[in-house]
C-alpha positions as CSV (number, residue, x, y, z in Angstrom):
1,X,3.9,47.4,-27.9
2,X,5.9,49.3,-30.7
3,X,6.8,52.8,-29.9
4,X,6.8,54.6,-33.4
5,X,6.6,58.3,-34.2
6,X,5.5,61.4,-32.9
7,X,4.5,61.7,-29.3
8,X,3.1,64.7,-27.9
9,X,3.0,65.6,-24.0
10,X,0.3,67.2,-24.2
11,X,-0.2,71.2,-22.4
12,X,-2.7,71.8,-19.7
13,X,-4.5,75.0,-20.8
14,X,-5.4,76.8,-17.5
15,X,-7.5,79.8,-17.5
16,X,-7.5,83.1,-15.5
17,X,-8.8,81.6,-12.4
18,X,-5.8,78.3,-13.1
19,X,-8.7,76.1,-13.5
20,X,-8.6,73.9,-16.6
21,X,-10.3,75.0,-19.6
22,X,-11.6,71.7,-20.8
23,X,-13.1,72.9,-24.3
24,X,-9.7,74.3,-24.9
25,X,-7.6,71.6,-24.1
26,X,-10.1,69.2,-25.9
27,X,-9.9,71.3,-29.0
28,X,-6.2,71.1,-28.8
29,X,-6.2,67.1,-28.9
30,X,-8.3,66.9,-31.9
31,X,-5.6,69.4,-33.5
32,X,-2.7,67.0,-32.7
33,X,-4.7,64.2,-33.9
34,X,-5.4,65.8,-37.0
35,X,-1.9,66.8,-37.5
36,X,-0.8,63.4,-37.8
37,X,1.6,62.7,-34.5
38,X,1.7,58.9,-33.9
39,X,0.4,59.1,-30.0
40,X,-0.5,61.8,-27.1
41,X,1.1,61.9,-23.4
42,X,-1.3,62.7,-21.3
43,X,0.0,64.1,-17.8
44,X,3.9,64.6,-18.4
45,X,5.7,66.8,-17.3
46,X,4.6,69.1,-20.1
47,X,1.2,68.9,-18.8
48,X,1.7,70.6,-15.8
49,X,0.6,67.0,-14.0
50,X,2.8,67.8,-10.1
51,X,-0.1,71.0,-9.8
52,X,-2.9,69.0,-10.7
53,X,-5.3,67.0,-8.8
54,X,-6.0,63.2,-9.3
55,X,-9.3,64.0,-11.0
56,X,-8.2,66.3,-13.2
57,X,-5.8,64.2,-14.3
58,X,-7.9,61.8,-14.7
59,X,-10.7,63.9,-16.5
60,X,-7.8,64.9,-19.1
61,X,-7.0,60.9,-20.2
62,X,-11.3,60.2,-20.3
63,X,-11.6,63.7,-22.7
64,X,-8.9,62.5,-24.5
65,X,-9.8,58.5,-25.4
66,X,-13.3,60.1,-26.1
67,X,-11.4,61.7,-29.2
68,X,-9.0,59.5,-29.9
69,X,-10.6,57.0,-31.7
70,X,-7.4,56.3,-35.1
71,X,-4.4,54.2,-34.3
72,X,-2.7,57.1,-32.3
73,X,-1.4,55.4,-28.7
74,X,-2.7,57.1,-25.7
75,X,0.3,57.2,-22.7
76,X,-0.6,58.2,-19.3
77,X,1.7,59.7,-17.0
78,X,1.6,58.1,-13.3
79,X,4.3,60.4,-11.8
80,X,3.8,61.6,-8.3
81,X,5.7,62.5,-5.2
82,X,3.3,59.9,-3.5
83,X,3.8,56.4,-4.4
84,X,0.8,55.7,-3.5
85,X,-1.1,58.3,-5.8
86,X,1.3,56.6,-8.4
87,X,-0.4,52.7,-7.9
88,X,-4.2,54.8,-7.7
89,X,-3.4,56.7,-11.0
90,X,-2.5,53.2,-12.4
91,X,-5.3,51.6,-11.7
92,X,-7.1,54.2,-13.1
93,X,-5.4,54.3,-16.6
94,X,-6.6,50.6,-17.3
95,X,-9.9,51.8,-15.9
96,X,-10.0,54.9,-18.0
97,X,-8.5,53.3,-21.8
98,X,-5.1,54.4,-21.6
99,X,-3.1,51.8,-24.4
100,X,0.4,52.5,-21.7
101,X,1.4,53.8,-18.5
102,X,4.6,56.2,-18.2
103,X,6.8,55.4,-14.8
104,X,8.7,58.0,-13.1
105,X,10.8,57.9,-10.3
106,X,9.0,59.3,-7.0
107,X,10.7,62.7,-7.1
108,X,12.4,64.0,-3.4
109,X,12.9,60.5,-1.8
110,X,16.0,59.6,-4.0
111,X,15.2,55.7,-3.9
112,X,18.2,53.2,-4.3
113,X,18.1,51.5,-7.2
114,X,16.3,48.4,-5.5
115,X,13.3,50.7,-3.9
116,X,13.1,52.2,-7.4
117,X,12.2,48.9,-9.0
118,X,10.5,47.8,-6.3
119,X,7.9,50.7,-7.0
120,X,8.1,50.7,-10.9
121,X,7.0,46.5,-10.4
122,X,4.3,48.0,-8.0
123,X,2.9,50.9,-10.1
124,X,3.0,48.1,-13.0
125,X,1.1,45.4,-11.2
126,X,-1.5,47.9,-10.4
127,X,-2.2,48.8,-13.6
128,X,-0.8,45.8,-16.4
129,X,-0.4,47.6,-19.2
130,X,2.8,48.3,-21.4
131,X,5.1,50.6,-19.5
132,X,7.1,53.6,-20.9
133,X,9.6,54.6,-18.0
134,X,10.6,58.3,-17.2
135,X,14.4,58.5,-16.9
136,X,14.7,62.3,-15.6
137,X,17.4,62.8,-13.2
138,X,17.4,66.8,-13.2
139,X,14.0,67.0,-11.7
140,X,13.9,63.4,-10.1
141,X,17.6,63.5,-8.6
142,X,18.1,59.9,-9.6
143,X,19.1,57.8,-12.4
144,X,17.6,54.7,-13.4
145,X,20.5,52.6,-13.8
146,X,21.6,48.9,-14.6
147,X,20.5,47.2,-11.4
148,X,17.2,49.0,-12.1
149,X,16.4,47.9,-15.3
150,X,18.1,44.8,-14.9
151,X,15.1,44.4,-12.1
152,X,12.1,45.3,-14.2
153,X,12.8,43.3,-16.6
154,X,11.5,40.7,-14.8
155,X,8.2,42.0,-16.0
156,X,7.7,42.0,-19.8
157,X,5.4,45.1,-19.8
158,X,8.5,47.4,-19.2
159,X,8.8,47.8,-23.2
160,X,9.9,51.6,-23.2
161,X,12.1,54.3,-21.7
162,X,12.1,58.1,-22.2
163,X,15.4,59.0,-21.7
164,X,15.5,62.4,-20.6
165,X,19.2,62.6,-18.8
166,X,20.7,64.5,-21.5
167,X,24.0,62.1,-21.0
168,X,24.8,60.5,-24.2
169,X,26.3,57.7,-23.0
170,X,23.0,56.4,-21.7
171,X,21.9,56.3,-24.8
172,X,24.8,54.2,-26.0
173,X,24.2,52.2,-22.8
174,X,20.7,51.2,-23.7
175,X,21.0,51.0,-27.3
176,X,23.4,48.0,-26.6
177,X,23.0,46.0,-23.7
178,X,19.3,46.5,-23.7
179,X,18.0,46.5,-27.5
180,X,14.7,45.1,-25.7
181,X,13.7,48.4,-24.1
182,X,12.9,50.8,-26.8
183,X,14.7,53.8,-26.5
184,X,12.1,57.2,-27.2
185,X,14.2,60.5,-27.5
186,X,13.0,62.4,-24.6
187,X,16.1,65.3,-24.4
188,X,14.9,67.3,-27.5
189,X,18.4,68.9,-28.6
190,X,19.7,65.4,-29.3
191,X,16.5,64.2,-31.3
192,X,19.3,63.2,-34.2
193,X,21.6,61.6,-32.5
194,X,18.9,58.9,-30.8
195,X,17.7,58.1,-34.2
196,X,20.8,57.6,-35.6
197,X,21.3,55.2,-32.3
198,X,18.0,53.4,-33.6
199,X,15.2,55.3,-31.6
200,X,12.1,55.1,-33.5
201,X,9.7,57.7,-31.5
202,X,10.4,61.3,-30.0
203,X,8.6,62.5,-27.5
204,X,8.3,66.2,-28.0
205,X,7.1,68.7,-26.5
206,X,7.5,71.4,-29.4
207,X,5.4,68.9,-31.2
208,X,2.3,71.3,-29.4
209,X,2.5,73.6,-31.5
210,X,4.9,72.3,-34.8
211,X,4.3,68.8,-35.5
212,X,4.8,69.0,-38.9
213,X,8.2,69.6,-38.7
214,X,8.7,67.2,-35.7
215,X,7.2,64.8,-38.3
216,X,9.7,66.0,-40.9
217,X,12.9,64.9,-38.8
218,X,11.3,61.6,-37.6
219,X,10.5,60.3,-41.2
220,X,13.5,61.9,-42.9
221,X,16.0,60.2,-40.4
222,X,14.0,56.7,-39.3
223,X,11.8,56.3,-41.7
224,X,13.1,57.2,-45.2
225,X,17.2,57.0,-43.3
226,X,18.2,60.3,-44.8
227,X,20.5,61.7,-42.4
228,X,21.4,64.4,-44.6
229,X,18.2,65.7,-45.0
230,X,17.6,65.1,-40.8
231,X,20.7,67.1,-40.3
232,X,19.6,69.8,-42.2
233,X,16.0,70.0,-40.4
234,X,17.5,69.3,-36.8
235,X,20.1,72.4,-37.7
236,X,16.9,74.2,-38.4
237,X,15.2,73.4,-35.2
238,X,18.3,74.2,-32.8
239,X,17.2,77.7,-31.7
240,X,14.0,76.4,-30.5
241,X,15.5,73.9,-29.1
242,X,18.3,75.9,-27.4
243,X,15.1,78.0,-26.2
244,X,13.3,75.5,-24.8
245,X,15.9,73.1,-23.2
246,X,18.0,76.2,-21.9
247,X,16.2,79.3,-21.4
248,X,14.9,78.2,-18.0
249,X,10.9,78.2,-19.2
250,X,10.4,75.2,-20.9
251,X,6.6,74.8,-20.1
252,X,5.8,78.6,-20.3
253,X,7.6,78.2,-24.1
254,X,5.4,75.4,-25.4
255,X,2.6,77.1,-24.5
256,X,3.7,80.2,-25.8
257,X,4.0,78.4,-28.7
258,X,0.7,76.9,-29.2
259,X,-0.6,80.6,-28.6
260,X,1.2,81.2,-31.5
261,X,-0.2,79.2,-33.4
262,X,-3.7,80.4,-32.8
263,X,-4.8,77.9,-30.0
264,X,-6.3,78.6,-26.8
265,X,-2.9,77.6,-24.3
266,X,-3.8,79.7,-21.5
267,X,-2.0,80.4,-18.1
268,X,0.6,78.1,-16.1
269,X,0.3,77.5,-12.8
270,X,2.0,78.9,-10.1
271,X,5.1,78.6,-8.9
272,X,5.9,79.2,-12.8
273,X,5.3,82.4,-14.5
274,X,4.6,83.3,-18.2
275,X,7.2,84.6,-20.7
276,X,7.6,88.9,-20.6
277,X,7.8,90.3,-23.6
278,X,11.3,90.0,-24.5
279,X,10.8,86.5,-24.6
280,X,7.7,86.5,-26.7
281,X,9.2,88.4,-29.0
282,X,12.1,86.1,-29.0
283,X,10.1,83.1,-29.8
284,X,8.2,84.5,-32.6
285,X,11.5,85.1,-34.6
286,X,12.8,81.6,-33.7
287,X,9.5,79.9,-35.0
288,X,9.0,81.9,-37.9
289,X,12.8,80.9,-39.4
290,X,12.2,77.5,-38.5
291,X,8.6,77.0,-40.5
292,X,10.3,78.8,-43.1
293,X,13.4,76.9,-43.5
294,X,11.8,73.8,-42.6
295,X,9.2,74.1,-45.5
296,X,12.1,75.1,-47.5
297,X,13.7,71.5,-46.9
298,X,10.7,70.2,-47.6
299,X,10.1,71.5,-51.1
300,X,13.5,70.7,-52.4
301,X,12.1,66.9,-51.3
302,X,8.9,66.9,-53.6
303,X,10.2,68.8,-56.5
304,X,13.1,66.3,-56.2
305,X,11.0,63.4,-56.4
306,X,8.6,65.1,-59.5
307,X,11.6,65.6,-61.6
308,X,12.5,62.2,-60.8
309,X,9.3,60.6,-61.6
310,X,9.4,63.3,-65.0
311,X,12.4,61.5,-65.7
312,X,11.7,58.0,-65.3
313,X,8.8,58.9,-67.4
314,X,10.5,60.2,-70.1
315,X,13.0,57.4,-70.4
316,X,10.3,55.1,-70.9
317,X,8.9,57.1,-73.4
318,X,12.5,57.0,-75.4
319,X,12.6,53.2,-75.0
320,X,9.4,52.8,-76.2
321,X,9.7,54.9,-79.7
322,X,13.0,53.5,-80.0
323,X,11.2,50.0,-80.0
324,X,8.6,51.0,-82.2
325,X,11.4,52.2,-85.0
């Protein structure tokens, strides 16, 4: 399986009462779909998946592979503080039409490296579908390291990793003594930096509520290789990013966010808390300069391109006249 694009973790929206409002959520799937992100992540951390129960998680992947129907790759997330809910929730993504399975470590029980494998190989056996692993030492409080992977790789469906560790060196690390995982951008803030290491899909969570200018970056730097013009967009996108990797309510953010942007996101669940007004307020500025400036980018790219094509045009026209005289 190739990883490629846009993926979006997708929010839970929870309503007054924190019980998931299914219309809302489904409405918000057909709105990334129709946006154009490449895939969806369905129970990340994004989604709120460590409050939820094992059927609403599951409900969540069946509502969305009823409306996912394109080319768009369906992960589902298999994280859980119970290794054995992980194996269950496995078995129920092949059950349920997930394309791939995302692989955490068990967070707490600070495996070795060894048990770590040994319950990524499990989790994988129960389910046998491509794997995307989790690397997320902040919340997990361990790294998946080179006697890990070198472990998984016993099984070919390991294809993927989500490096979420924030240490750059890991990237280096993976980019070249294991070209055969594919590395998907999963610290936001350093987005350019993994595609310029070769990464060829994001996963981002901002993508909620802008994906049209997480789509920008992706195809400016790994599709059409024009770092200038990534630079430019990911120097645009740092104050969101700054909010959301550092101002200590990621979640409550993203959701923020897609309330913003006229969606139904409603509440998180306890033990987090929405964003007070300051913060709102805060938000609003940051995505309003980066639409702006992003769109901005954007333009100077298509009027670029017609006064190019004007051009090429009009040089043919010369060569033709002059062949006629």
């Amino acid at each position: 399986m190739r990883f490629e694009g846009i993926y979006t973790p997708v929010i839970t929206p929870f309503g007054e009462d924190y019980t998931i409002d299914y219309d809302a959520y489904a409405t918000h799937v057909q709105y990334l779909i129709d946006s154009g992100v490449h895939g969806l992540m369905i129970g990340g951390t994004t989604g709120e998946y460590y409050v939820e129960s094992h059927e609403e998680r599951v409900k969540l992947l069946q509502i969305a592979r009823e409306i996912v129907t394109g080319d768009q790759l369906i992960i589902f997330g298999t994280g859980s503080v119970n290794p054995d809910a992980s194996l269950k929730l496995a078995e129920d993504a092949a059950k349920y039409g997930a394309d791939c399975i995302l692989v955490a470590t068990p967070p707490y029980s600070l495996p070795t490296q060894r048990e770590l494998a040994l319950h990524a190989l499990a989790v994988d056996r129960a389910a046998n579908l491509p794997v995307m692993l989790y690397n997320y030492p902040d919340r997990m409080g361990v790294n998946m390291e080179e006697e890990f992977l070198d472990r998984v790789g016993r099984s070919s469906n390991f294809c993927g990793i989500k490096e979420s560790s924030g240490d750059i060196n890991r990237l280096h690390m993976l980019a070249r003594d294991y070209p055969h995982i594919q590395v998907a951008c999963g610290m936001d803030d350093q987005a350019l930096e993994f595609f310029a290491w070769g990464a060829r899909s994001w996963v981002c969570a901002g993508s909620n509520f802008l994906p049209k200018e997480h789509i920008a970056l992706y195809q400016a730097c790994a599709v059409e290789n024009d770092f200038n013009k990534g630079r430019r967009i990911m120097s645009a996108m740092m104050p969101l990013m700054r909010v959301l990797e550092q101002g200590g309510k990621f979640i409550q953010s993203v959701k923020y966010g897609v309330t913003l942007d006229g969606r139904v996101a409603g509440e998180v669940r306890k033990p987090l808390r929405g964003l007070n007004k300051d913060e709102k307020r805060a938000m609003e500025r940051v995505v309003k300069v980066l639409k702006s400036t992003i769109a901005g980018i954007e333009a100077e790219g298509s009027t670029q391109f017609v006064e190019t094509i004007k051009s090429s045009i009009s040089g043919l026209e010369v060569a033709s006249t002059e062949k006629g005289e």
